[in-house]
TORLUM-78719 format. One record per residue (C-alpha): x, z, y. Coordinates in Angstrom, 2 decimals. Last residue first. Example, Ala and Ser with C-alpha at 12.3 -4.5 7.8 and 13.67 -1.06 7.14 Angstrom:
BEGIN
REC        xx        zz        yy
REC     13.67      7.14     -1.06
REC     12.30      7.80     -4.50
END
This chain:
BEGIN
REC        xx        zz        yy
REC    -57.79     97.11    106.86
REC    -56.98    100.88    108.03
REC    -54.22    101.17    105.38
REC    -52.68     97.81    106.79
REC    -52.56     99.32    110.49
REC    -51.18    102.12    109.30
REC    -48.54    100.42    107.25
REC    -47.70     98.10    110.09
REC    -46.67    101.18    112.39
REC    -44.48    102.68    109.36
REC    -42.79     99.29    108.76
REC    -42.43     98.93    112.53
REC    -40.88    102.29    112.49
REC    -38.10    100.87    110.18
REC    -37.54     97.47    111.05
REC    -37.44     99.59    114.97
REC    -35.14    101.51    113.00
REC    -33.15     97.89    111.50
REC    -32.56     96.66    115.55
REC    -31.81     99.91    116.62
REC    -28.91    100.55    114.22
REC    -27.84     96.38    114.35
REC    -27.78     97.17    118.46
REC    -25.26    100.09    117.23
REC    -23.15     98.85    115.17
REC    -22.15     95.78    117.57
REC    -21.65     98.24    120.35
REC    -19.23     99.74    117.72
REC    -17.78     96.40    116.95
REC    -17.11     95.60    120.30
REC    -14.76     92.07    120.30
REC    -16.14     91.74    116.78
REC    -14.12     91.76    113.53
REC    -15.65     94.89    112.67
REC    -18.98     94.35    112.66
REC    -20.18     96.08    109.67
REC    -17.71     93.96    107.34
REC    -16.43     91.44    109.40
REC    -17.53     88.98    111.97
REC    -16.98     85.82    109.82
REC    -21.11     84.96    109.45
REC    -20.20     86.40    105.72
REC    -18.75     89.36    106.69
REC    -22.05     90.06    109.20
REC    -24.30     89.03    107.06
REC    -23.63     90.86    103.42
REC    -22.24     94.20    104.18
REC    -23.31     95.24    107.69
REC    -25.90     92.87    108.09
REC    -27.81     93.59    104.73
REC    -26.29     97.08    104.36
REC    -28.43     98.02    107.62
REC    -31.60     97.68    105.51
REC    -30.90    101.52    104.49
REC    -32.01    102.84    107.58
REC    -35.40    100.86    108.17
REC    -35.97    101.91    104.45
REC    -35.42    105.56    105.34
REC    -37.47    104.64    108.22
REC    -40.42    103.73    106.10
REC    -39.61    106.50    103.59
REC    -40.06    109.22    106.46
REC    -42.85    107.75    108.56
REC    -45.73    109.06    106.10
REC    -48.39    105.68    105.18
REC    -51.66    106.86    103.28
REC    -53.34    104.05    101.87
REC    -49.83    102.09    102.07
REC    -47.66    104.90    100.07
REC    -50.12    104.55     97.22
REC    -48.37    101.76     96.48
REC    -45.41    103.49     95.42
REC    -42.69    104.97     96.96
REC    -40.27    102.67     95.20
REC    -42.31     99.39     94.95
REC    -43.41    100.05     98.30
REC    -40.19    100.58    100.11
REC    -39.07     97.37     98.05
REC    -41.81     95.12     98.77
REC    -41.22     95.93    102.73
REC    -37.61     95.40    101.96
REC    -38.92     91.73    100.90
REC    -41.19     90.98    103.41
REC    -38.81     91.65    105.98
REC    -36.58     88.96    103.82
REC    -39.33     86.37    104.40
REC    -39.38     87.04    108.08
REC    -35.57     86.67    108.73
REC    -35.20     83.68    106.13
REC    -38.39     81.61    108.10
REC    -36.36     82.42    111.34
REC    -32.60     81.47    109.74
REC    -34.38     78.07    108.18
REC    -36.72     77.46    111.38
REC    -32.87     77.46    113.39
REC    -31.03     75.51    110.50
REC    -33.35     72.73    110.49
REC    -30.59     70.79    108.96
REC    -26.90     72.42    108.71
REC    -24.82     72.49    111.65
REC    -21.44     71.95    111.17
REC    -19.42     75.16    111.06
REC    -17.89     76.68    114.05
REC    -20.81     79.41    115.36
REC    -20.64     80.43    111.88
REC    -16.64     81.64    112.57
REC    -13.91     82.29    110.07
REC    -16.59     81.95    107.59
REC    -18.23     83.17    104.12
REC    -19.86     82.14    101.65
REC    -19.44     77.88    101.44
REC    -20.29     76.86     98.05
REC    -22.54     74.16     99.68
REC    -25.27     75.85     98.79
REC    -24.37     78.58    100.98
REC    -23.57     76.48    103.78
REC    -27.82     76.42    104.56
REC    -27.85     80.09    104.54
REC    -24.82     80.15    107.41
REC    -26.26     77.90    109.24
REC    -30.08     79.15    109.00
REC    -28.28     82.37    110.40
REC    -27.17     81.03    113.05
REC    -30.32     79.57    114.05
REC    -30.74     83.42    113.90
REC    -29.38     83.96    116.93
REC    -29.38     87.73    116.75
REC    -30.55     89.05    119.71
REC    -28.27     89.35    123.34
REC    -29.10     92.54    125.51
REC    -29.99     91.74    128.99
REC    -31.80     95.39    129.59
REC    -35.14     95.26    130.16
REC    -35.66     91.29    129.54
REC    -33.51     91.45    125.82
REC    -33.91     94.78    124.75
REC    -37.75     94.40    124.92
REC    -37.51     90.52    123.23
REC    -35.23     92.20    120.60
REC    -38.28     95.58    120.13
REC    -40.47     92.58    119.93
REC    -38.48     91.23    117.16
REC    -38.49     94.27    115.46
REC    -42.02     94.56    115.99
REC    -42.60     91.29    114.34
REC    -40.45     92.06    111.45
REC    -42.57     95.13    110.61
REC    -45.73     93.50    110.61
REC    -44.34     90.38    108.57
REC    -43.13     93.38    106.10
REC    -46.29     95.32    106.43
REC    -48.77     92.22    106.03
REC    -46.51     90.63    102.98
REC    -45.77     93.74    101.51
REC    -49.59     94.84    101.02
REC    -50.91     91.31     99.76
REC    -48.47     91.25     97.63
REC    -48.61     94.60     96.09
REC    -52.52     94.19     95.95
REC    -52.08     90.61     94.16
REC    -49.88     93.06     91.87
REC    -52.12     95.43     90.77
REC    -54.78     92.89     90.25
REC    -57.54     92.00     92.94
END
């Protein structure tokens, strides 16, 4: 394999990894402690508006449905896990995934938070980090846990990969 069939290879099973524990860290939340997840037809809505010039809303939940809007938001949350998992190794280096260290996957984890904080979130009409929400702290906070389990899934994935 080239260089870059390995950096494929290597962000597409840590990043896929990585999303899947976050979502099981969601289903967790969700039976132990009633916790809503993202609804991420929601986010297929608001990605399928986008080529419709349409940015940012008073309210997702009030635009028309776009088609297939609920694969479209899941297929968008795994392919962009696989995308921060290109970019933690693309700065640390591929090297990173024979021997995986917690500390840059979770500083990843960490930084992912601009995504919904900056980009989602305003454009979904909640605000910038939440803060047109009823609770935008509590709002904070599940997107916090949701992008460190990102983060320690990205770490847990990377072993697994660099034992493949």
């Amino acid at each position: 394999m080239t260089g870059f069939e390995d950096f494929l290879l290597a962000a597409g099973t840590i990043g896929v990894g990585a999303t899947l524990v976050m979502d099981l860290w969601a289903l967790f939340l969700s039976k132990a402690f009633n916790i809503p997840s993202l609804n991420y037809a929601m986010v297929g809505r608001w990605i399928g508006h986008i080529p419709r010039g349409r940015i940012v809303h008073t309210n997702i939940s009030d635009a028309l449905p776009v088609s297939s809007e609920h694969a479209l938001g899941w297929a968008a949350h795994y392919a962009i896990g696989v995308l921060f998992a290109g970019l933690l190794i693309f700065i640390w280096g591929i090297n990173w995934t024979v021997t995986p260290t917690p500390i840059p996957a979770l500083a990843i984890g960490l930084g992912t938070l601009a995504a919904p904080f900056f980009v989602l979130q305003p454009g979904m009409g909640a605000g910038i980090a939440a803060s047109k929400t009823p609770a935008p702290n509590i709002a904070r906070l599940r997107s916090l846990s949701a992008h460190m389990s990102f983060g320690a899934g990205l770490y847990l994935s990377a072993l697994v990969y660099s034992r493949l």
